[in-house]
mmCIF file as gemmi writes it, N, C-alpha and C atoms, coordinates in Angstrom:
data_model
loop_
_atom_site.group_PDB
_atom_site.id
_atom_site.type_symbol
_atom_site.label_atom_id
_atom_site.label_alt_id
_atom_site.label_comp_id
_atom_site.label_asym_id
_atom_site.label_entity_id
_atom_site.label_seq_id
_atom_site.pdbx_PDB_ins_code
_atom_site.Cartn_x
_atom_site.Cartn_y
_atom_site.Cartn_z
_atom_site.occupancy
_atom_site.B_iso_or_equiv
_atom_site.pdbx_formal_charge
_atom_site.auth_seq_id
_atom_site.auth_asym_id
_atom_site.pdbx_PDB_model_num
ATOM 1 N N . UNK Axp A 1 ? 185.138 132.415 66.087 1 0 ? 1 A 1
ATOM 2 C CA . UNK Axp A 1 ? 186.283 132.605 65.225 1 0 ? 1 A 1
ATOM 3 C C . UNK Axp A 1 ? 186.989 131.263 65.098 1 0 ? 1 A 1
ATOM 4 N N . UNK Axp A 2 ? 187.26 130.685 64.065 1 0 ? 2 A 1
ATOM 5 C CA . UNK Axp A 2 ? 187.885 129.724 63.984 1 0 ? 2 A 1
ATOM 6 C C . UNK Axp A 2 ? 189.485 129.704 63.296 1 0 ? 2 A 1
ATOM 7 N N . UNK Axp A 3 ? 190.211 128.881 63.705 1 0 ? 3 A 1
ATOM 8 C CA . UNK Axp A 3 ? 191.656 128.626 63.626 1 0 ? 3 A 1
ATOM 9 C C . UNK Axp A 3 ? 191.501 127.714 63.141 1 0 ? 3 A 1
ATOM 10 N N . UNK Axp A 4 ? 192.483 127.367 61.386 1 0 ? 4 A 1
ATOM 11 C CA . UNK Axp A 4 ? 192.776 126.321 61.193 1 0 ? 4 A 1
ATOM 12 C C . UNK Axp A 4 ? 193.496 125.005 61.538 1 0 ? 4 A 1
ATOM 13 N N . UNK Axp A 5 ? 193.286 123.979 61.951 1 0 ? 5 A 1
ATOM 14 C CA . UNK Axp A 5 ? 194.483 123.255 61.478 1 0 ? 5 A 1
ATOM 15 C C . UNK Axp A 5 ? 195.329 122.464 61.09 1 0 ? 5 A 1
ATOM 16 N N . UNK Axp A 6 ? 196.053 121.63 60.841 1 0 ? 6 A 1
ATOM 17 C CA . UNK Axp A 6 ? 196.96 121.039 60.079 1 0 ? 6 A 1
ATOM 18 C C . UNK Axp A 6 ? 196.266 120.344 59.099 1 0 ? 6 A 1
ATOM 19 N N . UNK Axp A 7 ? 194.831 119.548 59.09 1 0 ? 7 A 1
ATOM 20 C CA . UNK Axp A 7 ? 194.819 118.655 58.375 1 0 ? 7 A 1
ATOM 21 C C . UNK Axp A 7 ? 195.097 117.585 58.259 1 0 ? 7 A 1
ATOM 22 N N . UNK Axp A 8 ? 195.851 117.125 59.049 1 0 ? 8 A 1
ATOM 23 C CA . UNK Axp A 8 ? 196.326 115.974 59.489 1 0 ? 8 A 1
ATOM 24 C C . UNK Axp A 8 ? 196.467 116.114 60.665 1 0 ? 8 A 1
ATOM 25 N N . UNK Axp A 9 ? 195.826 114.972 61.4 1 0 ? 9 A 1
ATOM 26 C CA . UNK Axp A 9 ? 195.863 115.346 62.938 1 0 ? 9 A 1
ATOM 27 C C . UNK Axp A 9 ? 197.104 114.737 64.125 1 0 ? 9 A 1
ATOM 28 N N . UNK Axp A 10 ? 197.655 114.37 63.086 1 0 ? 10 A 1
ATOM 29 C CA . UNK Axp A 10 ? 199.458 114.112 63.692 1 0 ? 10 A 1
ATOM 30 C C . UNK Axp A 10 ? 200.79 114.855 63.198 1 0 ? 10 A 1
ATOM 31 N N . UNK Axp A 11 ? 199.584 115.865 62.626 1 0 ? 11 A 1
ATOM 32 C CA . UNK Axp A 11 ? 200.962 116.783 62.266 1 0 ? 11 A 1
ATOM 33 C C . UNK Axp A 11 ? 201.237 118.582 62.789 1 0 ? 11 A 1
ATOM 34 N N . UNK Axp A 12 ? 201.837 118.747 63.595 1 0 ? 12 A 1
ATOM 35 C CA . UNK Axp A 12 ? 201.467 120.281 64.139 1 0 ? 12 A 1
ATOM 36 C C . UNK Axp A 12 ? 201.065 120.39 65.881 1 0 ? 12 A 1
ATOM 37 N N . UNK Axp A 13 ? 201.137 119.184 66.129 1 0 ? 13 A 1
ATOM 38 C CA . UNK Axp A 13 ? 200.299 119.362 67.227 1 0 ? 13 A 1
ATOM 39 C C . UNK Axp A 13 ? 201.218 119.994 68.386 1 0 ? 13 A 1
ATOM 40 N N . UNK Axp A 14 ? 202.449 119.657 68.48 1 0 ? 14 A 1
ATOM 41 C CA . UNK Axp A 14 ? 203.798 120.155 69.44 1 0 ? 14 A 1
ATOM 42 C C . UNK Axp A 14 ? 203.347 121.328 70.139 1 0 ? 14 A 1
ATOM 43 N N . UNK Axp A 15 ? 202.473 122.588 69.176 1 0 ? 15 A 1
ATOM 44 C CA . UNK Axp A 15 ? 202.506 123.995 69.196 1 0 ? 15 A 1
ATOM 45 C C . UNK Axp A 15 ? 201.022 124.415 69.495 1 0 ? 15 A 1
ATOM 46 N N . UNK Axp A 16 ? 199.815 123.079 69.712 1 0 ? 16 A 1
ATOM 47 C CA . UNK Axp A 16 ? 198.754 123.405 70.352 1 0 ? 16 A 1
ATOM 48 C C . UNK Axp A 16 ? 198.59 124.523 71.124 1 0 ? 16 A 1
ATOM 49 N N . UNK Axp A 17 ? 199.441 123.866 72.551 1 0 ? 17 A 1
ATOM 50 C CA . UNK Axp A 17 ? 199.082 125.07 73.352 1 0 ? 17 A 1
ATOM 51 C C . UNK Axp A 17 ? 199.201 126.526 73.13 1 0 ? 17 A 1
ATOM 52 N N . UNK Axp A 18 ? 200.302 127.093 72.455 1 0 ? 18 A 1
ATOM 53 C CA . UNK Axp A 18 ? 200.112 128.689 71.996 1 0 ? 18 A 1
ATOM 54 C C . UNK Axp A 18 ? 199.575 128.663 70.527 1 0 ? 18 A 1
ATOM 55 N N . UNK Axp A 19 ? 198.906 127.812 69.847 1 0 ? 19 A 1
ATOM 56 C CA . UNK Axp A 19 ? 197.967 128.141 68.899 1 0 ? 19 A 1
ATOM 57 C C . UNK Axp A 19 ? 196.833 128.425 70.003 1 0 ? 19 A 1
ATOM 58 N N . UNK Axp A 20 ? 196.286 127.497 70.98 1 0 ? 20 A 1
ATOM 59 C CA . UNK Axp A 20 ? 194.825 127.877 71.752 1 0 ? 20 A 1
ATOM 60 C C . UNK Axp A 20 ? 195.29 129.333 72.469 1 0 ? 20 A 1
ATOM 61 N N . UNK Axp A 21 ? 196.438 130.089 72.61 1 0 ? 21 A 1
ATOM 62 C CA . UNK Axp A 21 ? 196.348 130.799 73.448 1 0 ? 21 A 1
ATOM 63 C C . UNK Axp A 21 ? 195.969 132.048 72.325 1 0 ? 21 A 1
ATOM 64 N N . UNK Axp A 22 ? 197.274 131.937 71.179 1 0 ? 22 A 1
ATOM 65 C CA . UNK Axp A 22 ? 196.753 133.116 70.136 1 0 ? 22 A 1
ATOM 66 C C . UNK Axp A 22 ? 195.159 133.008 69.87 1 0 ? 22 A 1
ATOM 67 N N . UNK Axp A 23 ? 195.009 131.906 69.133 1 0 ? 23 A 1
ATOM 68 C CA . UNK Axp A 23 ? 193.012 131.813 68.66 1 0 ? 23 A 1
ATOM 69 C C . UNK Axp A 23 ? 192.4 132.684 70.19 1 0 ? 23 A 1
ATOM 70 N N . UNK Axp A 24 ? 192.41 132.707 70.954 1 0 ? 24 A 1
ATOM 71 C CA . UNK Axp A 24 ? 191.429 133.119 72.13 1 0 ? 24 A 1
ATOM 72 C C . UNK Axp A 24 ? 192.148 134.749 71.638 1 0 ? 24 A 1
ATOM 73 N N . UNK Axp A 25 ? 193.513 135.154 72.079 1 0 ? 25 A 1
ATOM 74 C CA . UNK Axp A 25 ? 193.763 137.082 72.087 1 0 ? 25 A 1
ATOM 75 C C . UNK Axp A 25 ? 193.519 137.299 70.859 1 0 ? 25 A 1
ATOM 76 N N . UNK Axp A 26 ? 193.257 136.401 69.859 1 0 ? 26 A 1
ATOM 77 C CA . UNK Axp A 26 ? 192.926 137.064 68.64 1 0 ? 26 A 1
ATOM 78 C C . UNK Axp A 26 ? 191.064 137.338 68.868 1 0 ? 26 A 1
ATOM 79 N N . UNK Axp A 27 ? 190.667 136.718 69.237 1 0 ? 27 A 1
ATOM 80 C CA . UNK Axp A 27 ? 188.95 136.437 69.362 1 0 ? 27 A 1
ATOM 81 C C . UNK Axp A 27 ? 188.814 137.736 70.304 1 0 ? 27 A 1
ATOM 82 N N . UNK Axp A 28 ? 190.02 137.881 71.209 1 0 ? 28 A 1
ATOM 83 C CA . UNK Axp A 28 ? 189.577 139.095 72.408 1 0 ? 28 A 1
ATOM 84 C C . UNK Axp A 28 ? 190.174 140.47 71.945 1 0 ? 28 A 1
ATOM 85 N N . UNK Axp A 29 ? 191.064 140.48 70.721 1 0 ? 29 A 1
ATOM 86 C CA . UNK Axp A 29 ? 191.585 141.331 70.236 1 0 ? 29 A 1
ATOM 87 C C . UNK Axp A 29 ? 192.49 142.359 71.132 1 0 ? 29 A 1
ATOM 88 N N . UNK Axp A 30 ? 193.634 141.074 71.543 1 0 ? 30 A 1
ATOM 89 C CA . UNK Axp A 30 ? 194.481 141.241 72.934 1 0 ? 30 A 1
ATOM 90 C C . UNK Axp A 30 ? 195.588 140.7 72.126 1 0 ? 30 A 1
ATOM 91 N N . UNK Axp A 31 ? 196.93 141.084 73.098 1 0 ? 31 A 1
ATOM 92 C CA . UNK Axp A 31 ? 197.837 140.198 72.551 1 0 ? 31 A 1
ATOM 93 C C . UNK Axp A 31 ? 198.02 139.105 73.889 1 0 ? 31 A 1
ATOM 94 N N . UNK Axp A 32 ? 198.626 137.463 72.965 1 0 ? 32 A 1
ATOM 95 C CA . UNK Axp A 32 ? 198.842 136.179 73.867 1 0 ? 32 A 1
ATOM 96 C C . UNK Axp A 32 ? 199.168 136.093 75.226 1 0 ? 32 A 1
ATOM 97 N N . UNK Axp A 33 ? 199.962 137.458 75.184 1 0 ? 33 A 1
ATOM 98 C CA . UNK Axp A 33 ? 200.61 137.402 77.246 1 0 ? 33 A 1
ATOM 99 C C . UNK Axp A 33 ? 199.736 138.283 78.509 1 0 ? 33 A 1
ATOM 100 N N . UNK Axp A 34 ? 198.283 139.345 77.211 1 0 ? 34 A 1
ATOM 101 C CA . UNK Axp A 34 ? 197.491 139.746 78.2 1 0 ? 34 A 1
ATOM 102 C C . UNK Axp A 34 ? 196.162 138.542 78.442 1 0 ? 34 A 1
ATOM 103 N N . UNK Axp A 35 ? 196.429 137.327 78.416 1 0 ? 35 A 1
ATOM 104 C CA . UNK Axp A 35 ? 195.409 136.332 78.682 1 0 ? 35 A 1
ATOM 105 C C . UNK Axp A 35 ? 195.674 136.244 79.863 1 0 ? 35 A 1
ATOM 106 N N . UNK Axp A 36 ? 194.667 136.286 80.64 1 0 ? 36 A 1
ATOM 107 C CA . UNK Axp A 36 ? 194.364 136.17 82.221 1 0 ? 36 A 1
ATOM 108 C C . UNK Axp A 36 ? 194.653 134.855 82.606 1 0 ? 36 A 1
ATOM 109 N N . UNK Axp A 37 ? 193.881 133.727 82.075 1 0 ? 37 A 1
ATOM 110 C CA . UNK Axp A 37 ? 193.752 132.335 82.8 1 0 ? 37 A 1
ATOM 111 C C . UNK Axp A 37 ? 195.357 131.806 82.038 1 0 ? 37 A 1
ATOM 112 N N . UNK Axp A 38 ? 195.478 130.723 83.161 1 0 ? 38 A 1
ATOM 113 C CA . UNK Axp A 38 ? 196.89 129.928 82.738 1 0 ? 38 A 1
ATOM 114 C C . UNK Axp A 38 ? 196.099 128.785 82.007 1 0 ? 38 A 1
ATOM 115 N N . UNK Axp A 39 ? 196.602 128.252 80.471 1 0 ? 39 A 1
ATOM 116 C CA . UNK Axp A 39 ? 195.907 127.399 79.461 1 0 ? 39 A 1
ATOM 117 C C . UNK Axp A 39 ? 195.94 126.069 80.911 1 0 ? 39 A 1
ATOM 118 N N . UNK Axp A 40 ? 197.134 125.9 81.165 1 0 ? 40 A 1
ATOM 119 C CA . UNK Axp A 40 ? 198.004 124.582 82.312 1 0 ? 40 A 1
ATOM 120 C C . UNK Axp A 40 ? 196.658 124.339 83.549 1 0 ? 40 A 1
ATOM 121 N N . UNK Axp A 41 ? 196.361 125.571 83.736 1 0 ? 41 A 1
ATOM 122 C CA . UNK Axp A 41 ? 195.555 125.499 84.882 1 0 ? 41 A 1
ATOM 123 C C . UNK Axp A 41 ? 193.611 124.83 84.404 1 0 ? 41 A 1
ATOM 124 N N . UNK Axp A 42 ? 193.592 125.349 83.103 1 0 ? 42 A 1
ATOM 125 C CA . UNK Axp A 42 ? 192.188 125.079 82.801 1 0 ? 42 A 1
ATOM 126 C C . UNK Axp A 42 ? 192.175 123.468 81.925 1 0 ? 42 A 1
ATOM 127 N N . UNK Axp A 43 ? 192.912 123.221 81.46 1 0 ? 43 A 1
ATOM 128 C CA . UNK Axp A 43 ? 192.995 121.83 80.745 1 0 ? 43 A 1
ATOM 129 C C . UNK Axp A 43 ? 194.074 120.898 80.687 1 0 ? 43 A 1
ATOM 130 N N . UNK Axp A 44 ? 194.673 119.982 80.556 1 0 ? 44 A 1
ATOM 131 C CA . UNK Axp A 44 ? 195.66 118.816 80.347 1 0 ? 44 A 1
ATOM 132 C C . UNK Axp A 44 ? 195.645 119.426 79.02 1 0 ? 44 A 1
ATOM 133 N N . UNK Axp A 45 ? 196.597 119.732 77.956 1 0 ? 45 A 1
ATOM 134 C CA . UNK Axp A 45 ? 197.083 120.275 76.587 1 0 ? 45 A 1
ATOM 135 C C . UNK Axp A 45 ? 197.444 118.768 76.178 1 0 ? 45 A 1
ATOM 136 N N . UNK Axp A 46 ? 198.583 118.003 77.249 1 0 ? 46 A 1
ATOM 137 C CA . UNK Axp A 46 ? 198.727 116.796 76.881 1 0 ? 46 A 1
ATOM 138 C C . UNK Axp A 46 ? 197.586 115.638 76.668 1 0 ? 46 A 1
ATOM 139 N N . UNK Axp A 47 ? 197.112 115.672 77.295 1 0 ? 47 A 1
ATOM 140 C CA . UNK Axp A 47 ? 195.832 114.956 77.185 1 0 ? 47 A 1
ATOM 141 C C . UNK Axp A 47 ? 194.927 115.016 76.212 1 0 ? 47 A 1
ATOM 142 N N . UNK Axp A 48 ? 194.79 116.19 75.699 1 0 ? 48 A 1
ATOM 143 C CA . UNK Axp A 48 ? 194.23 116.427 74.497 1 0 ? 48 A 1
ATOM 144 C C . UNK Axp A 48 ? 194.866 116.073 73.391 1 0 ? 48 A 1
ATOM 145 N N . UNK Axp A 49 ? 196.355 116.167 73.411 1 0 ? 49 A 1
ATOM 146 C CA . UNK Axp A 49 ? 196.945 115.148 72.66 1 0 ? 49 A 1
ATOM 147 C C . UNK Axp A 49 ? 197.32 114.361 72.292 1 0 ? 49 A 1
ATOM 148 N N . UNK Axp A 50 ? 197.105 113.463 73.494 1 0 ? 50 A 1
ATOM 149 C CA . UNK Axp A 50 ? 197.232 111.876 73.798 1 0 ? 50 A 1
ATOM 150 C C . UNK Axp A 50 ? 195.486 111.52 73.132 1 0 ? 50 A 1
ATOM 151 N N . UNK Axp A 51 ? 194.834 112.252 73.064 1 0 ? 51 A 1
ATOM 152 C CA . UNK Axp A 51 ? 193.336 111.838 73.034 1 0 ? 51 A 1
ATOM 153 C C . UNK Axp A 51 ? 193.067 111.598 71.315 1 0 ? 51 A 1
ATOM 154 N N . UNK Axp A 52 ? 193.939 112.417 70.703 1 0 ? 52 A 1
ATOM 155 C CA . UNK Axp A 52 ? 193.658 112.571 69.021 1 0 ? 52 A 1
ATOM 156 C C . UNK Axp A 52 ? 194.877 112.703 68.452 1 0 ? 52 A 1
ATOM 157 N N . UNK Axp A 53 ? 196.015 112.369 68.912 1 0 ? 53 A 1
ATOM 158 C CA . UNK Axp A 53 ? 196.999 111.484 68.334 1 0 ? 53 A 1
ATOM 159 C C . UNK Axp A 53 ? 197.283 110.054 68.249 1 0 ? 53 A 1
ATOM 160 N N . UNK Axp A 54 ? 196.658 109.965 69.777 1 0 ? 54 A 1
ATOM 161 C CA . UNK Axp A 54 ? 197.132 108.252 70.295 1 0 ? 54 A 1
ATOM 162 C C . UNK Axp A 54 ? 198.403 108.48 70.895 1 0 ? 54 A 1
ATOM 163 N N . UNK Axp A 55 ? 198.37 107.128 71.527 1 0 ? 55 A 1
ATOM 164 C CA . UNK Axp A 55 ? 199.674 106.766 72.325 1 0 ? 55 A 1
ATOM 165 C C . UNK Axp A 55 ? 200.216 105.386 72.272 1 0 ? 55 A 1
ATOM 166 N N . UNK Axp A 56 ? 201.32 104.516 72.229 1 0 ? 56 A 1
ATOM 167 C CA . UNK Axp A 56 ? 201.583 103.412 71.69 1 0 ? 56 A 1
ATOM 168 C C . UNK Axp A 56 ? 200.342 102.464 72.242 1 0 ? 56 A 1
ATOM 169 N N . UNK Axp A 57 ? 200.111 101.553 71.153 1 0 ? 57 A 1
ATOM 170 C CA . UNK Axp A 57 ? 198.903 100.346 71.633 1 0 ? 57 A 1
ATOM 171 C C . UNK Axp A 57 ? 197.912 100.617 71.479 1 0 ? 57 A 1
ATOM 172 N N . UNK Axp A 58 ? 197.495 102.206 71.424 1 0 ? 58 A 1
ATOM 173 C CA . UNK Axp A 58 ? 196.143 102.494 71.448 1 0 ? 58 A 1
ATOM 174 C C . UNK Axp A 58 ? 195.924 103.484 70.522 1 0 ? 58 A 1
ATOM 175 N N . UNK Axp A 59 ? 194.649 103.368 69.86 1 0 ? 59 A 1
ATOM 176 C CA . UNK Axp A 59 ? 193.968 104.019 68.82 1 0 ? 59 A 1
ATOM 177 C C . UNK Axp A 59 ? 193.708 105.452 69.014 1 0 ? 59 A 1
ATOM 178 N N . UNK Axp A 60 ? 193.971 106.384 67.907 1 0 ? 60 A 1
ATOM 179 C CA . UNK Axp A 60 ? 193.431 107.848 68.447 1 0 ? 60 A 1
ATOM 180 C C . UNK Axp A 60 ? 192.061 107.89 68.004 1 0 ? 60 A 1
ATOM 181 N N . UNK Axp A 61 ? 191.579 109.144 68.643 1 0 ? 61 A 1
ATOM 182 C CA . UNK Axp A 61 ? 190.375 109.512 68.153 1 0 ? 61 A 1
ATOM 183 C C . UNK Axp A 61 ? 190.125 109.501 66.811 1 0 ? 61 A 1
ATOM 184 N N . UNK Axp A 62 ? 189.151 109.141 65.896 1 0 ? 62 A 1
ATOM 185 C CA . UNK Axp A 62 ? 188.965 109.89 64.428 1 0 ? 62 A 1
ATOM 186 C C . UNK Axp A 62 ? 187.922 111.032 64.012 1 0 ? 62 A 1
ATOM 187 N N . UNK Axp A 63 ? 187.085 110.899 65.326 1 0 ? 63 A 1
ATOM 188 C CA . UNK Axp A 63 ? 186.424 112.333 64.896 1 0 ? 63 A 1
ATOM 189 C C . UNK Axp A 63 ? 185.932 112.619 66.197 1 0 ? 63 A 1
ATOM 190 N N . UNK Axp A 64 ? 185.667 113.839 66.712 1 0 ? 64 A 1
ATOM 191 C CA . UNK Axp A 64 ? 185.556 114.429 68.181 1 0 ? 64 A 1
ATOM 192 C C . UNK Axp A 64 ? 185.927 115.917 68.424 1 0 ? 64 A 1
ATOM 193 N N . UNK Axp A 65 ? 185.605 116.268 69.446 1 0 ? 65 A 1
ATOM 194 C CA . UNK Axp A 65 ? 186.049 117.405 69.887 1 0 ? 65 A 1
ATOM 195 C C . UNK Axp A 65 ? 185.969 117.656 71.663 1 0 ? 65 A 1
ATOM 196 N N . UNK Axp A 66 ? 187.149 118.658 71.858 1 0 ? 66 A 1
ATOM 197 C CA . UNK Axp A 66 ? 186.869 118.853 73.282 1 0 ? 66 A 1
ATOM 198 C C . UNK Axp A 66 ? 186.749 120.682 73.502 1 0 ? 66 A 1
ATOM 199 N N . UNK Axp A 67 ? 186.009 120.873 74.251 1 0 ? 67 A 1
ATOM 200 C CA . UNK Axp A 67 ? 185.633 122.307 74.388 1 0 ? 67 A 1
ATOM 201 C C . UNK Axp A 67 ? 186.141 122.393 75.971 1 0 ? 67 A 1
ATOM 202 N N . UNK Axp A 68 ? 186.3 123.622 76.074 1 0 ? 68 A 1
ATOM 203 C CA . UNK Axp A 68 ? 186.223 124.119 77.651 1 0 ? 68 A 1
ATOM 204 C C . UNK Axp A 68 ? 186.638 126.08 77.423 1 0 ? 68 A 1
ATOM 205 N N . UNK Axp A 69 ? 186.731 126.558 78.627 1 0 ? 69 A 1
ATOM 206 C CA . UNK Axp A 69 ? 186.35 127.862 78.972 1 0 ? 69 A 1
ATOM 207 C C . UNK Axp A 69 ? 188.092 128.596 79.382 1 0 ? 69 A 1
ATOM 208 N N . UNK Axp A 70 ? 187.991 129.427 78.435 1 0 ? 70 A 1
ATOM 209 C CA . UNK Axp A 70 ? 189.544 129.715 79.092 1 0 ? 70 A 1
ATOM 210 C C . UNK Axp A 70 ? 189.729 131.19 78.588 1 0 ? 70 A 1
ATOM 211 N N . UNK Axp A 71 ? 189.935 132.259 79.437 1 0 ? 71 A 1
ATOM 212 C CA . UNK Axp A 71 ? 189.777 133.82 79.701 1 0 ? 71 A 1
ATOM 213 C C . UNK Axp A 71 ? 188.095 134.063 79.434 1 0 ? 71 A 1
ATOM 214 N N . UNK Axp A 72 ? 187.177 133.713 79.543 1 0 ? 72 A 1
ATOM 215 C CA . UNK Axp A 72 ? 185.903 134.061 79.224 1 0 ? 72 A 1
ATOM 216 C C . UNK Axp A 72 ? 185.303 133.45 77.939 1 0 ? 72 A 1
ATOM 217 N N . UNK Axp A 73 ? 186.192 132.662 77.362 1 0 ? 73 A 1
ATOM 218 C CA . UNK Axp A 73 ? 185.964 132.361 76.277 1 0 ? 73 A 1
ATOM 219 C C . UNK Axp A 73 ? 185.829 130.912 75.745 1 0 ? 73 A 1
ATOM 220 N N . UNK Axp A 74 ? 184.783 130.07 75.09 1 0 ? 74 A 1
ATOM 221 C CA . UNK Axp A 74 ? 184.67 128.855 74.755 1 0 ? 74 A 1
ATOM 222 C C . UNK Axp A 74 ? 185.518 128.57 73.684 1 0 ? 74 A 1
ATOM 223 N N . UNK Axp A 75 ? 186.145 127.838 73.969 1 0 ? 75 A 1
ATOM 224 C CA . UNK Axp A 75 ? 187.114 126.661 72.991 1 0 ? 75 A 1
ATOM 225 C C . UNK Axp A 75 ? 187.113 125.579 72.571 1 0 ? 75 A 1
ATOM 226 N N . UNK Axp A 76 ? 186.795 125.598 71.38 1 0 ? 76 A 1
ATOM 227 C CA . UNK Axp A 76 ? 186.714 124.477 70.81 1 0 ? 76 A 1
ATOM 228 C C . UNK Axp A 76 ? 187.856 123.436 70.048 1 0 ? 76 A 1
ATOM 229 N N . UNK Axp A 77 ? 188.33 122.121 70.216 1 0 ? 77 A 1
ATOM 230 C CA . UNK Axp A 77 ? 189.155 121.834 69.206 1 0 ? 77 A 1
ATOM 231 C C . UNK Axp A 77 ? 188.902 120.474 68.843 1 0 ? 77 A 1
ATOM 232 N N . UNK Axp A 78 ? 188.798 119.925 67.47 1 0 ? 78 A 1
ATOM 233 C CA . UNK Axp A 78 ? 188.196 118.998 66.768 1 0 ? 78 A 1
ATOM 234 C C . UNK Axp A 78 ? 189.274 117.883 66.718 1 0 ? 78 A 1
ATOM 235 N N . UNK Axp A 79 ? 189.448 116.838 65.937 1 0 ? 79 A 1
ATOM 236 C CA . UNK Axp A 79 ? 190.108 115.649 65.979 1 0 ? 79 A 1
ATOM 237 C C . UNK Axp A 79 ? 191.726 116.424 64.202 1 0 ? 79 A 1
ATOM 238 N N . UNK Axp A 80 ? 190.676 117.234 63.867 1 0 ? 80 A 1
ATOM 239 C CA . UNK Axp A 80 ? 192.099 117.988 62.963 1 0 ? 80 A 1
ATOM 240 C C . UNK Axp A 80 ? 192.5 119.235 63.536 1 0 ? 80 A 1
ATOM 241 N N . UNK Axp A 81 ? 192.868 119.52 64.688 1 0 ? 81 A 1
ATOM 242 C CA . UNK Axp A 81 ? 193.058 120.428 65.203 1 0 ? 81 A 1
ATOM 243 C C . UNK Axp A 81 ? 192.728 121.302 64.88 1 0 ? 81 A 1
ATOM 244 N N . UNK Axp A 82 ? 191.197 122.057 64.565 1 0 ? 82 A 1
ATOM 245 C CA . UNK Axp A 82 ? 190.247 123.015 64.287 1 0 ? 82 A 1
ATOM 246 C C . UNK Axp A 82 ? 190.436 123.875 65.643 1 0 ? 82 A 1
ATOM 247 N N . UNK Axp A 83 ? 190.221 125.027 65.483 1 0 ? 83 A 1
ATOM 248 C CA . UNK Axp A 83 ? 189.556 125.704 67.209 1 0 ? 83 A 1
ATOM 249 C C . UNK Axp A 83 ? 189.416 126.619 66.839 1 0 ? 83 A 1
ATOM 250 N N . UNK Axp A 84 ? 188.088 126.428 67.961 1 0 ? 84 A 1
ATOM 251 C CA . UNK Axp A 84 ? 187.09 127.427 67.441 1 0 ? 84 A 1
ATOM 252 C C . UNK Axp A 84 ? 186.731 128.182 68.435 1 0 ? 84 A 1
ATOM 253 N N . UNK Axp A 85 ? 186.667 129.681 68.604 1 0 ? 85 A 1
ATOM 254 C CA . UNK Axp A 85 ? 186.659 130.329 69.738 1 0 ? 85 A 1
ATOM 255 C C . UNK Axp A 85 ? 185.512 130.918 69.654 1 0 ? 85 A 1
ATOM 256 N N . UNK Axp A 86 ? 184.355 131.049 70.852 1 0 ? 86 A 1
ATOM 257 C CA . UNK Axp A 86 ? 183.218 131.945 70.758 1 0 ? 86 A 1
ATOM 258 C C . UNK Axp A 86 ? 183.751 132.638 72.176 1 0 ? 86 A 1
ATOM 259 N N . UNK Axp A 87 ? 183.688 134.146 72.097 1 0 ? 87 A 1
ATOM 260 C CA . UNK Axp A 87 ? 184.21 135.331 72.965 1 0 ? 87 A 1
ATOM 261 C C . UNK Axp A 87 ? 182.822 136.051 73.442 1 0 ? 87 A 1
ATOM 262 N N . UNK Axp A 88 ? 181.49 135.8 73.136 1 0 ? 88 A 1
ATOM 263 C CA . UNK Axp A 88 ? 180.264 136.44 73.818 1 0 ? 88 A 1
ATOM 264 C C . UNK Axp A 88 ? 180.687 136.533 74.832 1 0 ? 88 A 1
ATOM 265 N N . UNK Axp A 89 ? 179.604 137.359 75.074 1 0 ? 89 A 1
ATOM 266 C CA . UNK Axp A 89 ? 180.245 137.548 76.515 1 0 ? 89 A 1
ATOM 267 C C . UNK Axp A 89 ? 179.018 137.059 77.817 1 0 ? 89 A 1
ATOM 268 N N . UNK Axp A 90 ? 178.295 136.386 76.822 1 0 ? 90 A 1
ATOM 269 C CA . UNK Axp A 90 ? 177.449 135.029 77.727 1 0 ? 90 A 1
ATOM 270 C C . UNK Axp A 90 ? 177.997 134.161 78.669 1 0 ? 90 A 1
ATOM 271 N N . UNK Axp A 91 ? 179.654 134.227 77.888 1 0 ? 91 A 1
ATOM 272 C CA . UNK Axp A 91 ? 179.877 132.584 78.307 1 0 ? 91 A 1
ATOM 273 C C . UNK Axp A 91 ? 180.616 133.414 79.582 1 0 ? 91 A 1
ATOM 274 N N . UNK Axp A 92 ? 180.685 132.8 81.052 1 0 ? 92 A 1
ATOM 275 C CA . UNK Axp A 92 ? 181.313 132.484 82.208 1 0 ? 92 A 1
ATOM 276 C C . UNK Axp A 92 ? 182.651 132.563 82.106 1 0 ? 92 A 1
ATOM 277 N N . UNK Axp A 93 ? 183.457 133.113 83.047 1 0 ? 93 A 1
ATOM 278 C CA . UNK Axp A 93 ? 184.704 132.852 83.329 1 0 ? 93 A 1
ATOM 279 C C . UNK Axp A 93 ? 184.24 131.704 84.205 1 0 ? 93 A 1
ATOM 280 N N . UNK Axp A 94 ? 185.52 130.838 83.946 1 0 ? 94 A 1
ATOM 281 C CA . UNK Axp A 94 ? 185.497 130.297 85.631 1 0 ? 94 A 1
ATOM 282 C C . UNK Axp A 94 ? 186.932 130.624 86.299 1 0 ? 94 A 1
């Protein structure tokens, strides 16, 4: 399932973290506060935004993505803040 977003990848980003939390209870067809894993506990949110915004002096990403696993579910998010959730139920909790 994929989540749009902004299109510009310096614009929107403030609200990452509960966009990745809705995209996943929407994929699990849950609502945002029955998500098991803490987002804080499975990834740096900041970091991901330091990674494809930039930070003074240094260049952001222009095209990339970072994935990882959060309530059972793979997450994907691209350099335009895309995310993309696969909910099989292949994929591992950790």
């Amino acid at each position: 399932m994929k989540h749009g977003g902004s299109g510009d990848s310096k614009v929107g980003h403030e609200d990452l973290d509960w966009r990745i939390i809705t995209a996943v209870a929407d994929a699990k067809g849950v609502e945002p506060l029955d998500i098991d894993d803490r987002l804080h506990d499975i990834i740096d949110v900041d970091a991901v935004k330091q990674l494809f915004v930039g930070m003074p002096d240094k260049r952001s990403m222009t095209e990339g993505r970072v994935s990882f696993t959060l309530d059972g579910c793979e997450v994907t998010i691209n350099e335009q803040w895309d995310i993309d959730v696969n909910s099989h139920s292949s994929v591992a909790a950790d």
